[in-house]
N, C-alpha and C positions, 0 to 999 in steps of 0.2 A: 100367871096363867100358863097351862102345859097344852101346847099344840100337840094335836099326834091322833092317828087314829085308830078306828074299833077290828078288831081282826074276826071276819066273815060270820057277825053277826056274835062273837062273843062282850064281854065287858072289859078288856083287856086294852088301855091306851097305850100308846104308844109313842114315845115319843121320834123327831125325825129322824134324829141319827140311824135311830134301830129300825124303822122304817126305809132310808136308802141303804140299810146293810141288808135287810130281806128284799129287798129290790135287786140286789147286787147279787144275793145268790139264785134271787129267783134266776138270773139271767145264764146262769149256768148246770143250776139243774133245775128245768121249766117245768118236767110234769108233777110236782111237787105245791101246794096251795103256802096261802101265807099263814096261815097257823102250824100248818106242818114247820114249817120250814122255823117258826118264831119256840116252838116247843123244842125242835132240835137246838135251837141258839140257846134256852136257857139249858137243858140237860150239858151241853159244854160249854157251859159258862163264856158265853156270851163269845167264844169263836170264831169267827167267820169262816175259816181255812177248814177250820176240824167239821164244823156241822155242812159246809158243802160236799167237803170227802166221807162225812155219814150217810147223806144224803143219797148221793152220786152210789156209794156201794148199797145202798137200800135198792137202787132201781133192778125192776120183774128181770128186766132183759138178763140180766146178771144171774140172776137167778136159776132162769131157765135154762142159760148156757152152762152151769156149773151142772144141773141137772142130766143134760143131756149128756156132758161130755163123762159124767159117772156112768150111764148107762151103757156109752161107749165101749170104757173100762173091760 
């Protein structure tokens, strides 16, 4: 029997490992859900390191600073 569980409401088990590694990054980049965060893990093959710093450069703030400081320009 596989312990593990449903990610927000899809059909997707999981087992614990990969459940405390999306624990693990949730704790580092938080405003990210856990399906977010379980999709970036299988797109880099199951990473930890690389889907946190996917993640982490995905956040708005980043974005908008890159934005503004063009407009600077």
């Amino acid at each position: 029997m596989v312990s593990g569980s449903r990610i927000e409401g899809g059909t997707q088990i999981l087992s614990a490992q990969v459940r405390n590694t999306i624990q693990s990054i949730k704790e580092i980049v938080k405003n990210h859900s856990d399906a977010e965060i379980y999709v970036t893990l299988k797109e880099t093959n199951m990473d930890p390191d690389e889907t946190a710093q996917k993640l982490l450069n995905q956040d708005p703030f980043h974005d908008v600073r890159r934005k503004r400081d063009k407009r600077n320009e």
